[in-house]
N, C-alpha and C positions, 0 to 999 in steps of 0.2 A: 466442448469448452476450450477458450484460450487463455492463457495466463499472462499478465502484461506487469512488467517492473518497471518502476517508473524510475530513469535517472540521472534527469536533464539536469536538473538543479547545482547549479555553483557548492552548494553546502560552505559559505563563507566561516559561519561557525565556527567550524573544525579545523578548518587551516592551513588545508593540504592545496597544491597547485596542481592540481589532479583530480580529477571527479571522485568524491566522497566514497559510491560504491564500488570502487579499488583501494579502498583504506585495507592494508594488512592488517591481517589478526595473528594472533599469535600461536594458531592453529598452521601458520603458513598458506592459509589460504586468503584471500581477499573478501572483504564482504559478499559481493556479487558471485563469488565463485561460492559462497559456501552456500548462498540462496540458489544457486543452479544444480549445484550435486545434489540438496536435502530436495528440491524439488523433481530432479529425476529418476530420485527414490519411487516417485508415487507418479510421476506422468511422462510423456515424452516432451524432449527437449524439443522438440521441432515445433511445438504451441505456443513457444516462448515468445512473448514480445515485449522489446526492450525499445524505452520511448527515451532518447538521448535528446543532448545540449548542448552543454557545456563540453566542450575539448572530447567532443563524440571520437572521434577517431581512437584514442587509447581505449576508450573501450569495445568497437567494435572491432581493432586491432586483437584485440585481447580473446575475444570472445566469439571469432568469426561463423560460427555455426546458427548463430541464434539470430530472429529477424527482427529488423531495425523500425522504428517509426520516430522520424524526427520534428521536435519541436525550435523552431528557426528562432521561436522568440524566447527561448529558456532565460534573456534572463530579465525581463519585464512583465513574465507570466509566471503562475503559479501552480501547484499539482492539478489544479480543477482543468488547464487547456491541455497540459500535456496527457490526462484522461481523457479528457473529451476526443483529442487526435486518436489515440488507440482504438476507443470504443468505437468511434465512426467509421473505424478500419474494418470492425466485427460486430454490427450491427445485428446481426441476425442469431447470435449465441449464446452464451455465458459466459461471462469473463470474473475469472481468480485474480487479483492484483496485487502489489506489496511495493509498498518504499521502498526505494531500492537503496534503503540504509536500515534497514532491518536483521538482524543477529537471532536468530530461531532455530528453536531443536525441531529437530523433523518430525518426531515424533505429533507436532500442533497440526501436520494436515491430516494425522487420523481421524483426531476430533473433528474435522472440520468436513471429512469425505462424506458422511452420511448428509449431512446439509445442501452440498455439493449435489449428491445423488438424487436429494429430494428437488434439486431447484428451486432453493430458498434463499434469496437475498440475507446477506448478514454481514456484520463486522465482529470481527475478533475484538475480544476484549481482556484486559487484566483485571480483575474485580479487587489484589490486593492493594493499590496504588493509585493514587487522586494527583500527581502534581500538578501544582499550578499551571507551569509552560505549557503542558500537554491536551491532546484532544482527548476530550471528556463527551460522557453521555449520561440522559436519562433515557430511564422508559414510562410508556404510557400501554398499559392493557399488554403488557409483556415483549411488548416490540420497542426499537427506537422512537423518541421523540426528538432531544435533540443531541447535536452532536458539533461541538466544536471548544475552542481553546478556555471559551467566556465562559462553558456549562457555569452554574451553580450547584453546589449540591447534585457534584457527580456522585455518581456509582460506581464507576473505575473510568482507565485509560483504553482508548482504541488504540491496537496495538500495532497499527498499518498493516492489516490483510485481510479483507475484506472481497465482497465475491456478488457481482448483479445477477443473474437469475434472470435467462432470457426474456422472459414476457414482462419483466420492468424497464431493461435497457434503453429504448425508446426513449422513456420518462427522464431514463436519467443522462440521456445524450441531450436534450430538450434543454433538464434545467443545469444545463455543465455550460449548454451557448447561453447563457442568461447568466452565469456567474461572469461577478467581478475580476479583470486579469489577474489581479492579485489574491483572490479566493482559493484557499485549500478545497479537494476535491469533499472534503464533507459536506461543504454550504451544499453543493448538486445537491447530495443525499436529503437533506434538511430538507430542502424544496420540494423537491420527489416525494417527500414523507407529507409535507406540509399539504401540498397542493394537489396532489396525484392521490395520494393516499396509499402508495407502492408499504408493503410490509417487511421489516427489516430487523431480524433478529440480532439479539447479540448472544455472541458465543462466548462461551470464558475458557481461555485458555489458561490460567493462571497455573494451574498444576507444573507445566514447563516453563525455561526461561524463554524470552524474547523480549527482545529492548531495540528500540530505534536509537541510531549512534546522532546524535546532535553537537555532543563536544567533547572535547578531551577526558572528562571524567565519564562519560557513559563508555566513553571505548574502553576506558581502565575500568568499567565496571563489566563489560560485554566480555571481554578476555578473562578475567577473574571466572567467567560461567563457561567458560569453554573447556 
């Protein structure tokens, strides 16, 4: 399996002249830094792939041990091409991913290793929380159906970490070049679901914290759980 952090993206949001996941927490670690330590709790750093952008140098500066996949159009493209560049990289595997603005207790990849070990496509999910902004799901016959910001009559939030399962990666490299530049990497999944018929569990992690940092107030909410 390889693991890929996605984090090209500007995160205009938030505000910072610095790529989003080096936002300080008040743990004294940086987002990105606390997603690499809770993740070398459970795998080795050397599967790490970090898919940069925006002002890539501070963080490859930062974080020189970890391997790089760069997306040149971070900023007229959206998470669905800088997936898509990763997964092309690792075609023939399993790939574990997360926004690389994501704030999680480590304790969410125990839940998640059995899944893992099975080779089961899933997205993490919070089951206690519906907002608006956020990427929303339903299910059909206990799997994903759909998955994106417009849900109706979600179920909960995807909570950006989510994991393809090598014998659908194929599928979902396929419908990642067929998403729109500006497509989050969900629409793939949707297609994949739709058209392939690739199966894609959701996992509920709600037990633990994990929140995606979007703005000022999630980061005062993200430290508050720290």
């Amino acid at each position: 399996m390889k693991i890929v952090i996605l984090a090209a993206g500007i995160g205009s949001r938030l505000g910072n002249p610095f790529p989003k996941p080096l936002t300080p927490l008040k743990n004294n670690k940086s987002i990105m830094k606390m997603q690499i330590d809770n993740i070398a709790l459970h795998y080795s750093i050397d599967d790490i792939n970090v898919v940069v952008g925006f002002k890539k140098d501070l963080i490859m500066e930062r974080f020189p041990e970890l391997t790089y996949v760069y997306n040149p159009f971070f900023d007229r493209t959206n998470t669905s091409k800088s997936l898509l560049r990763a997964l092309k990289k690792h075609n023939n595997t399993s790939v574990l991913w997360f926004n690389g603005d994501v704030v999680f207790d480590q304790r969410i990849l125990s839940i998640l290793q059995p899944h893992i070990e099975a080779n089961t496509s899933f997205v993490a999910v919070n089951t206690h929380k519906v907002a608006e902004e956020e990427v929303k799901y339903t299910l059909k016959n206990n799997y994903i159906n759909e998955l994106s910001k417009t849900v109706s009559n979600g179920l909960g939030e995807a909570v950006g970490i989510n994991f393809i399962a090598s014998g659908d990666i194929a599928q979902l490299i396929n419908r990642l070049e067929q998403c729109e530049a500006n497509d989050y990497f969900e629409r793939g999944l949707e297609l994949a679901i739709a058209k392939d018929n690739i199966k894609v569990k959701a996992i509920d992690i709600s037990q633990y914290n994990c929140m995606e940092i979007d703005f000022a107030e999630d980061l005062e909410n993200a430290n508050n759980m720290l």
